[in-house]
Backbone as numpy.savetxt, mean C-alpha at the origin, in Angstrom:
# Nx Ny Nz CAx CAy CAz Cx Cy Cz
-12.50 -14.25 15.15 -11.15 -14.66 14.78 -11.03 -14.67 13.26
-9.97 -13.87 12.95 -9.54 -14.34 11.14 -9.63 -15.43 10.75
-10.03 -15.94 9.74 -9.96 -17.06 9.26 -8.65 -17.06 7.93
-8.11 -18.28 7.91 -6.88 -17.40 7.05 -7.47 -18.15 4.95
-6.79 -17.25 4.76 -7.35 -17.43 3.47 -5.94 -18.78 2.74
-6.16 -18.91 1.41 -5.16 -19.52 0.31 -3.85 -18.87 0.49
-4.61 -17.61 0.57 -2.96 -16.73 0.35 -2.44 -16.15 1.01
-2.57 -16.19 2.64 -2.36 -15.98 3.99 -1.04 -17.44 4.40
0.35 -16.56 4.52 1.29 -17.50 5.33 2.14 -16.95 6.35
2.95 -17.48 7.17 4.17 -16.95 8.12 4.62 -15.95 7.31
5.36 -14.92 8.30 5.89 -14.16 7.82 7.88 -14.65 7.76
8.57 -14.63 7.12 9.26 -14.96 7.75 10.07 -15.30 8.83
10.83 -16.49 9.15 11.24 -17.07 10.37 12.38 -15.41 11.25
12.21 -15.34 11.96 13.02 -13.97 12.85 11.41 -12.70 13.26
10.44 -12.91 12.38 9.38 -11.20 12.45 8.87 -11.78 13.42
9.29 -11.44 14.11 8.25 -11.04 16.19 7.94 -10.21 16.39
6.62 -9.90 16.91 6.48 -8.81 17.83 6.19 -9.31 18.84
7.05 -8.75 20.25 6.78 -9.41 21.62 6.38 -11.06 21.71
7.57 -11.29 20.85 7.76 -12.88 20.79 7.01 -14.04 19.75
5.95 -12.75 19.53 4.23 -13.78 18.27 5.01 -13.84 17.10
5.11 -14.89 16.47 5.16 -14.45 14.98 3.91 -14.12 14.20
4.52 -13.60 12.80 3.22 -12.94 12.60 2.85 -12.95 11.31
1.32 -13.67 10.94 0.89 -13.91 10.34 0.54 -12.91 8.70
0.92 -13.15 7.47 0.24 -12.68 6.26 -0.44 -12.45 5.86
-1.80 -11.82 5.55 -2.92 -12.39 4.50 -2.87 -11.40 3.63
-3.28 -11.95 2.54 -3.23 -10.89 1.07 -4.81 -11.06 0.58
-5.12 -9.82 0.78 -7.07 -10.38 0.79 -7.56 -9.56 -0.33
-8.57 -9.56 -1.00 -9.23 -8.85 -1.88 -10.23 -7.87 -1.20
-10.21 -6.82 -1.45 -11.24 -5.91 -0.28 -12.88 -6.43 -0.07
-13.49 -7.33 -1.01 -14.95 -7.95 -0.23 -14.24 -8.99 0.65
-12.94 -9.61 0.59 -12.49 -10.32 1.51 -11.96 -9.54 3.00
-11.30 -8.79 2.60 -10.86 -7.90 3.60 -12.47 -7.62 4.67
-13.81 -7.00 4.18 -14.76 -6.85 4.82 -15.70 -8.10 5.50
-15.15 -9.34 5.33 -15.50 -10.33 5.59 -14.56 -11.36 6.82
-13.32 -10.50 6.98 -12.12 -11.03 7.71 -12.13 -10.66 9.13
-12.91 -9.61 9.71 -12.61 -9.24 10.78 -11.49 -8.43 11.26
-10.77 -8.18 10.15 -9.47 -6.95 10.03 -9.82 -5.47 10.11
-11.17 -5.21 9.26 -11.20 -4.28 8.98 -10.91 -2.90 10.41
-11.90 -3.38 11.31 -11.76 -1.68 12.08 -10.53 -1.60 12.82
-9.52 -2.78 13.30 -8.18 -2.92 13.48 -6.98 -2.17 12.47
-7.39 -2.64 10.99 -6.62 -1.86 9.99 -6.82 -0.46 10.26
-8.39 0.10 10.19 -8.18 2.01 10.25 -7.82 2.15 11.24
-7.68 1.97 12.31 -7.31 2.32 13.91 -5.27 1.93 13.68
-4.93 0.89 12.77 -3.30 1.09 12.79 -3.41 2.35 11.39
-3.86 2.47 10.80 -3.59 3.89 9.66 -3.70 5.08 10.25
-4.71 5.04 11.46 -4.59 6.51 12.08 -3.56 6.23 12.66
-2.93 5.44 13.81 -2.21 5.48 14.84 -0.81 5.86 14.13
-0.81 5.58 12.64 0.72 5.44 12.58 0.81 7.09 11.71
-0.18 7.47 11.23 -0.38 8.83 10.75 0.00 9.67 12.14
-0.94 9.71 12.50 -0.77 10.69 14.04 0.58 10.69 14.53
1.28 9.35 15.00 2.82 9.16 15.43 3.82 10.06 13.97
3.35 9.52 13.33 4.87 10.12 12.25 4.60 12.12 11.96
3.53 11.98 11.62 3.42 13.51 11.75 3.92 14.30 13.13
3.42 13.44 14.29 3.97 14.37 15.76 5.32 14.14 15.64
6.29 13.50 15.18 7.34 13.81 15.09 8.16 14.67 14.18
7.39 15.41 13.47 8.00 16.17 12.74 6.94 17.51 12.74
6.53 18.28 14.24 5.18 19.34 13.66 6.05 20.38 13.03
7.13 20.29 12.60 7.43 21.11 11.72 6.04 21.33 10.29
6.13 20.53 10.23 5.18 19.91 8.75 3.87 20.54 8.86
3.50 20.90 10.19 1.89 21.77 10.36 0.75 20.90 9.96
0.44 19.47 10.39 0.03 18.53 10.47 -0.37 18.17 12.06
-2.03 18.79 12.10 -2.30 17.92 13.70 -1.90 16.71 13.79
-1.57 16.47 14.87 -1.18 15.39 15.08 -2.10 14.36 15.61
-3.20 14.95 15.95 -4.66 14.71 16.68 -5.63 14.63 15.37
-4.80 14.51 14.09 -5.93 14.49 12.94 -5.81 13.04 12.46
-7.08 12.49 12.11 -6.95 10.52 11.79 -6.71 10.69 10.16
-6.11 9.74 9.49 -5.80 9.38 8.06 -7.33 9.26 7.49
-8.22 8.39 8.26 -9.27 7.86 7.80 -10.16 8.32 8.82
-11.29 8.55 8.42 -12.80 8.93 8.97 -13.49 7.74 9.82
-13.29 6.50 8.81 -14.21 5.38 9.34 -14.02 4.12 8.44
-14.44 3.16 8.35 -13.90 2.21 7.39 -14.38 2.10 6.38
-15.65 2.85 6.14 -16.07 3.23 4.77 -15.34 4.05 4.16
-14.48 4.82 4.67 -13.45 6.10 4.22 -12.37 4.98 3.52
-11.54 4.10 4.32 -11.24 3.06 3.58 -11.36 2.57 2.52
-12.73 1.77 2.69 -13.11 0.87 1.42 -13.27 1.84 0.49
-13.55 3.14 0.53 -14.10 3.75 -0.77 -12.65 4.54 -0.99
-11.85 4.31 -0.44 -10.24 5.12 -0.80 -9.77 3.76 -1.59
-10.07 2.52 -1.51 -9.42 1.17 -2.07 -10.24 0.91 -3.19
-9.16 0.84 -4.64 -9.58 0.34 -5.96 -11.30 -0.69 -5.90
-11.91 0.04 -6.69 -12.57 -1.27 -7.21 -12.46 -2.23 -8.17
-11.00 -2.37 -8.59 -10.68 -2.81 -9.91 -10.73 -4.46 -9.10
-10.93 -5.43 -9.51 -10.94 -6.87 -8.88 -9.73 -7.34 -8.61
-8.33 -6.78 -9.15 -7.13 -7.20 -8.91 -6.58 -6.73 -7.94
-7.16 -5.54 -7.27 -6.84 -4.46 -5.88 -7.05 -5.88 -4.69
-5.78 -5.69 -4.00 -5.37 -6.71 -2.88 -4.89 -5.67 -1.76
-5.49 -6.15 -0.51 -4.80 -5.65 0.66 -4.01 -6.89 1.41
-2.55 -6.03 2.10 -1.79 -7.06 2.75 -2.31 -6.75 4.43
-2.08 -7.55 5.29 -2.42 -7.38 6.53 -1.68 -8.62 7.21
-0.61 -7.88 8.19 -0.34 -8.36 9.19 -0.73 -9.04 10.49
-0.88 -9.63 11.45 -1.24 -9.78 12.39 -0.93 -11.00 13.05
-0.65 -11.21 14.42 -0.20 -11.88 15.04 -1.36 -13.32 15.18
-1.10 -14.05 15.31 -1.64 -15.67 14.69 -2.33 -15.46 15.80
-3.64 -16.04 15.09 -5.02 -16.33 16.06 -5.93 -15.06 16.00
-5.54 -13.84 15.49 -5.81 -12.48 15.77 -6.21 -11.78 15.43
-7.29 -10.65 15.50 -8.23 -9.62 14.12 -6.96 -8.40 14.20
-6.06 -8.56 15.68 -5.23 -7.08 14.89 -4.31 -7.48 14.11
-4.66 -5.87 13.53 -3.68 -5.26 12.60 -2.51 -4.50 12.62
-0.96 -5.22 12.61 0.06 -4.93 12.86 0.42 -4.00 11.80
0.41 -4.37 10.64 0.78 -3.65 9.52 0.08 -4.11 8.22
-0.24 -2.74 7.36 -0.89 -2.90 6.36 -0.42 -2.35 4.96
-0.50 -2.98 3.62 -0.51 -2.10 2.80 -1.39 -2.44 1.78
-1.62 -1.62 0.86 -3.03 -2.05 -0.87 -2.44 -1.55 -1.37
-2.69 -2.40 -2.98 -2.47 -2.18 -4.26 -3.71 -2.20 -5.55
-3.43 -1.57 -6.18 -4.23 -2.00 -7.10 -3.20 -1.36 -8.65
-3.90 -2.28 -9.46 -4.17 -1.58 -11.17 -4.22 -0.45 -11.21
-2.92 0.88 -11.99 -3.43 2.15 -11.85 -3.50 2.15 -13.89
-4.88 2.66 -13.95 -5.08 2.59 -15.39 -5.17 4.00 -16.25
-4.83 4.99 -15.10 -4.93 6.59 -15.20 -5.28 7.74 -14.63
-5.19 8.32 -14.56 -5.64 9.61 -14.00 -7.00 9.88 -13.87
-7.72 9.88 -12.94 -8.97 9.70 -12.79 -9.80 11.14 -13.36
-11.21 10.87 -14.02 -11.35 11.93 -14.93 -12.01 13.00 -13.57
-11.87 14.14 -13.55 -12.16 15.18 -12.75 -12.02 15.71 -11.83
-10.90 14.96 -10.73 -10.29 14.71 -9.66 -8.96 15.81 -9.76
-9.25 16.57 -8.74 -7.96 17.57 -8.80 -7.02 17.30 -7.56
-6.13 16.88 -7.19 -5.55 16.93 -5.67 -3.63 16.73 -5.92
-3.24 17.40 -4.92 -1.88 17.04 -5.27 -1.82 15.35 -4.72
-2.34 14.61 -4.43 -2.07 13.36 -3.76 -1.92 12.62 -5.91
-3.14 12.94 -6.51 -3.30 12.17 -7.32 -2.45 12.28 -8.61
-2.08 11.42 -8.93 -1.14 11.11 -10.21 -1.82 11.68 -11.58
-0.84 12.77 -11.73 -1.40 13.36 -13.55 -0.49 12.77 -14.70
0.25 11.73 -14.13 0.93 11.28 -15.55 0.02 9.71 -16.00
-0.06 9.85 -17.04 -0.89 8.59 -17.92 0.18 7.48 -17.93
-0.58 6.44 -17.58 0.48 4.87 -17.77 1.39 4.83 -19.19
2.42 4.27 -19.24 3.31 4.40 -20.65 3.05 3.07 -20.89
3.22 3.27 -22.50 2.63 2.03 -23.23 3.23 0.28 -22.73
2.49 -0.02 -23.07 3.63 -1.70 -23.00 4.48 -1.79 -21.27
3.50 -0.94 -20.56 3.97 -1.09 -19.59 2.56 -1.39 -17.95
2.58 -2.51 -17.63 1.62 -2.80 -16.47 1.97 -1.96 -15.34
0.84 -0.60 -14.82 1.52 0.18 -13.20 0.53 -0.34 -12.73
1.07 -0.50 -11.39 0.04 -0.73 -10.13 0.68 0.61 -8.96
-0.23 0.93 -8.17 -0.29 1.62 -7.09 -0.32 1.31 -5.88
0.81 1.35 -5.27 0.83 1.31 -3.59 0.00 2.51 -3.20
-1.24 2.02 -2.11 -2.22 2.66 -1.57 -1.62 2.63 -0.12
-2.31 3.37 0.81 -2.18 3.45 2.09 -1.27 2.07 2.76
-0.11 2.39 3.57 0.69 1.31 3.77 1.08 1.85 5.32
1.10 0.97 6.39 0.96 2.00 7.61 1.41 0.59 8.42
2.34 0.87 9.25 2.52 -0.19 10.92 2.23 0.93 11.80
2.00 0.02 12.75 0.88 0.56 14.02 2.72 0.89 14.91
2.04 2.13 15.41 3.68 2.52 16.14 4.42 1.40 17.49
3.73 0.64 17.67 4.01 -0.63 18.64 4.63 -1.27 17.72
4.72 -1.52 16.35 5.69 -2.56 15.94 6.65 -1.75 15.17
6.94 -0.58 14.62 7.58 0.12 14.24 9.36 -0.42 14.78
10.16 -0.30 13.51 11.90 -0.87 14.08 11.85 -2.51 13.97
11.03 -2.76 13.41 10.87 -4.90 13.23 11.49 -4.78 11.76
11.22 -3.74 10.89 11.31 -3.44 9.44 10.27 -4.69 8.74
9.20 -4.02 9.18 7.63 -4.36 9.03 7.32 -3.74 7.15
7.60 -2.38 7.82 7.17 -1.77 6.25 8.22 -2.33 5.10
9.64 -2.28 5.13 10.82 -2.66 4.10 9.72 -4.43 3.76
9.39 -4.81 4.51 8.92 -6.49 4.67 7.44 -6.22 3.58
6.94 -5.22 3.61 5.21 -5.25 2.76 5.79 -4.91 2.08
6.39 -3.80 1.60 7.02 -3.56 0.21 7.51 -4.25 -0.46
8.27 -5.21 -0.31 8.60 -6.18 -1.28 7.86 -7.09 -1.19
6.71 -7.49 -0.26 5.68 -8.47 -0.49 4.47 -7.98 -1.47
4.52 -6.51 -1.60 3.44 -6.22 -2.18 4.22 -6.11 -3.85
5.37 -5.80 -4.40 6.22 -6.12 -5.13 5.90 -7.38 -6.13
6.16 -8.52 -5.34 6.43 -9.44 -5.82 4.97 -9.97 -6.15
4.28 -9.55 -5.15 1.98 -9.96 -5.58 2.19 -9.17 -6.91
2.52 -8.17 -6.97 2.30 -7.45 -8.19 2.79 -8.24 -9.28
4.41 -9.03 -9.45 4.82 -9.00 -10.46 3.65 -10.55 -10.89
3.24 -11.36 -9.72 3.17 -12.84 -9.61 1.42 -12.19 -10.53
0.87 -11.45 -10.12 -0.27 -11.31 -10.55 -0.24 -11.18 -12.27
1.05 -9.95 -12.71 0.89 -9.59 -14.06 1.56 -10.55 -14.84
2.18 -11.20 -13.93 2.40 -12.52 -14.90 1.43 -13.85 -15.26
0.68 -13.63 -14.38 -0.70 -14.56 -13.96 -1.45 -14.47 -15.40
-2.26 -12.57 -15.27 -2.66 -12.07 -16.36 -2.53 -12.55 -17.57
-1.18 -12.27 -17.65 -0.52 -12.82 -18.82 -0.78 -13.52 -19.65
-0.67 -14.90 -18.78 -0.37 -16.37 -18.90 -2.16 -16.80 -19.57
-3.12 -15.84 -18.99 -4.50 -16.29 -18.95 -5.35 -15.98 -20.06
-4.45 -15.01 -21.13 -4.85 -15.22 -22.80 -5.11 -16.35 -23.06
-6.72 -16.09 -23.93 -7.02 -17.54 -24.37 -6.25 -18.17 -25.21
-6.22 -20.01 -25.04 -5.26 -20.57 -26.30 -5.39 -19.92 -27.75
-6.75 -19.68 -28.22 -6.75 -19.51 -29.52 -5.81 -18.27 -30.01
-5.25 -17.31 -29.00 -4.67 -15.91 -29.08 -2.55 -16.35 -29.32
-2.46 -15.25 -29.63 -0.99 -15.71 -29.03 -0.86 -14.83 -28.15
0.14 -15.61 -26.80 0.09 -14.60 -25.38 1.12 -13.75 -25.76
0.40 -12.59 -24.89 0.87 -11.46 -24.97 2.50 -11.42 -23.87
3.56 -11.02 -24.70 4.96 -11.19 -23.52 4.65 -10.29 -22.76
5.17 -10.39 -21.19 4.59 -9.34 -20.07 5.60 -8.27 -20.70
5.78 -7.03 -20.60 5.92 -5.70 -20.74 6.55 -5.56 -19.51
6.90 -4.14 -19.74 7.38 -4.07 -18.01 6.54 -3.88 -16.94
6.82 -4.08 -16.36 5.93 -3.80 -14.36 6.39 -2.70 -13.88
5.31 -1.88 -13.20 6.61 -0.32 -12.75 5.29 -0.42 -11.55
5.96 -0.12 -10.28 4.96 0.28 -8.97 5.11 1.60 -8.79
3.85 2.90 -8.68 4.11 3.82 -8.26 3.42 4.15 -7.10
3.49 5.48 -6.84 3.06 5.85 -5.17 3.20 7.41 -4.73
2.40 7.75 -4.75 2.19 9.31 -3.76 2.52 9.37 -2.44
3.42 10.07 -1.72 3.52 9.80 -0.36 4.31 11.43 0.05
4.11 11.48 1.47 4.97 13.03 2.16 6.15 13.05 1.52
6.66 13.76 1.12 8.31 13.68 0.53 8.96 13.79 1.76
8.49 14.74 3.21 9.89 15.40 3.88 9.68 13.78 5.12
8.86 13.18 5.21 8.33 11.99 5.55 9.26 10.90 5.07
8.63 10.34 3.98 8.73 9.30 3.50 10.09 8.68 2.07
10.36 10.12 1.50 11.06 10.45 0.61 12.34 8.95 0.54
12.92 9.42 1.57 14.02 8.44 1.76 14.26 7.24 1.69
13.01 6.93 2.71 12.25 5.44 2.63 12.57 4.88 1.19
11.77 5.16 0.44 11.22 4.65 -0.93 12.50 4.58 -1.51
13.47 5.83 -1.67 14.63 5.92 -2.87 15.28 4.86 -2.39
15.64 4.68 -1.00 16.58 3.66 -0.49 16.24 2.04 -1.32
14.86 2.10 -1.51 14.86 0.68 -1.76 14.26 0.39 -3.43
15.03 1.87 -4.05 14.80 1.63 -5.62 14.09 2.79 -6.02
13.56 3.03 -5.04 12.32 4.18 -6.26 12.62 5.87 -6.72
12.36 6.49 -7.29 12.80 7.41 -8.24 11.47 8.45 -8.17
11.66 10.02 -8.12 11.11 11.15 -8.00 10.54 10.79 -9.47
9.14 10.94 -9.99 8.56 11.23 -11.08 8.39 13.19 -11.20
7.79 13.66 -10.14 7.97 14.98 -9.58 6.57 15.00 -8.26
7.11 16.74 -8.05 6.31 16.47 -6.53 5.81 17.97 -6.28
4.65 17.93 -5.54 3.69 19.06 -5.56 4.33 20.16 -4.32
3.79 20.96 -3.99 3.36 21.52 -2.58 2.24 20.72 -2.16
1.83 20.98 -0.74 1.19 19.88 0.12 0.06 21.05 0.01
0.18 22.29 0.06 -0.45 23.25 0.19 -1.71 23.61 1.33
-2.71 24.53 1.25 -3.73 24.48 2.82 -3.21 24.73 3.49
-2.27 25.53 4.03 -1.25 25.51 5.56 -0.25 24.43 5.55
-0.37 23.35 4.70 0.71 22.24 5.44 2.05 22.83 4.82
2.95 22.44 5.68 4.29 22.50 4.86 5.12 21.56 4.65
4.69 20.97 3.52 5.55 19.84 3.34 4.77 19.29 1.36
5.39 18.67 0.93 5.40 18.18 -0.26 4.87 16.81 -0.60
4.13 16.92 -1.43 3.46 15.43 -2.38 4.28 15.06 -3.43
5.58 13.77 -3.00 6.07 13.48 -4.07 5.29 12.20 -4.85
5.50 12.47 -6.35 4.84 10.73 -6.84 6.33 10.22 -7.69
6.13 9.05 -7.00 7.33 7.99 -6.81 7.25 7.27 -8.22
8.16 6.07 -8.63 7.53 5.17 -9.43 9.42 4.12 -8.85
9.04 2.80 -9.65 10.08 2.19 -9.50 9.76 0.25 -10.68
10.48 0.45 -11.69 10.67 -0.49 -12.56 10.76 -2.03 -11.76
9.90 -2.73 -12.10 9.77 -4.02 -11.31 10.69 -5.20 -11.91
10.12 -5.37 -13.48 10.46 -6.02 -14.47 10.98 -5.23 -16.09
């Protein structure tokens, strides 16, 4: 059984699935591997990969292909920066995983790494980005507006954190005023595209998916503060 952490609460009063309400936790990934979430989380990242792609095989995407390998594929896809938080859903009392999303600190373009998934623009000055990582509801709760619900929970961890930061300049310093907050994100454009603009976010630009697929890698961004 989960044990719930500090920063684990209700989700708001109305989020049911099949009547449960359903529980929060915002975990740090050695927490996350210590929670009993973990092989529940990759099993909702494949399930909800597989579902959204079979509805569109336009896109040339098995649909029989998993997001993740195994949960080491996971943990080693999730920041090691110490501020990288995963959200996780799940119905009270419970190791499953209804819906998930991670964030972390994006501090740049990683040195040697070629892929259309990964971001080639460098952070702008005076400005804190974080990265929405893998964010997925399991197709059983899909239509609750599960995902619209992590997005602005993972939002607001972000802004509560860089203001945290902030605040945690030593006295002898003078604190630094927070800068702006901007969340960005790689995701399917012919997918997901809509999603995101609807609730603020803005085309930075966007690849071919290339390999046979047909479909596009847009990277997103969206001004917090």
């Amino acid at each position: 059984m989960a044990t719930p952490t500090p920063a684990s609460r209700e989700v708001a009063e109305g989020s049911l699935i099949d009547g449960q309400p359903l529980v929060v936790f915002i975990l740090s990934p050695d927490q996350l591997q210590q929670s009993g979430f973990l092989p529940s989380l990759v099993t909702t990242i494949n399930a909800a990969y597989r579902y959204r792609f079979k509805l569109q095989p336009e896109l040339k995407v098995q649909s029989s292909e998993s997001r993740l390998s195994s949960e080491e594929d996971f943990l080693s896809s999730t920041s090691s920066d110490p501020a990288a938080f995963v959200i996780v859903l799940s119905p009270r009392g419970s190791v499953e995983t209804l819906g998930t999303a991670s964030c972390a600190p994006f501090r740049g373009p990683p040195e040697g790494v070629s892929s259309p998934w990964v971001r080639n623009l460098e952070p702008q000055p005076d400005c804190t980005e974080w990265m929405l990582g893998l964010m997925a509801t399991h197709p059983s709760a899909q239509r609750h507006g599960l995902a619209s619900f992590m997005l602005d929970l993972a939002e607001r961890e972000v802004i509560r954190r860089s203001v945290q930061q902030t605040e945690q300049v030593p006295k002898e310093r003078h604190p630094t005023p927070l800068g702006a907050v901007k969340m960005i994100l790689s995701t399917a454009k012919e997918l997901n595209e809509a999603f995101y603009t609807k609730r603020g976010y803005q085309m930075d630009y966007d690849f071919p998916r290339g390999q046979g697929f047909n479909f596009h890698v847009t990277h997103m961004s969206k001004l917090l503060t």
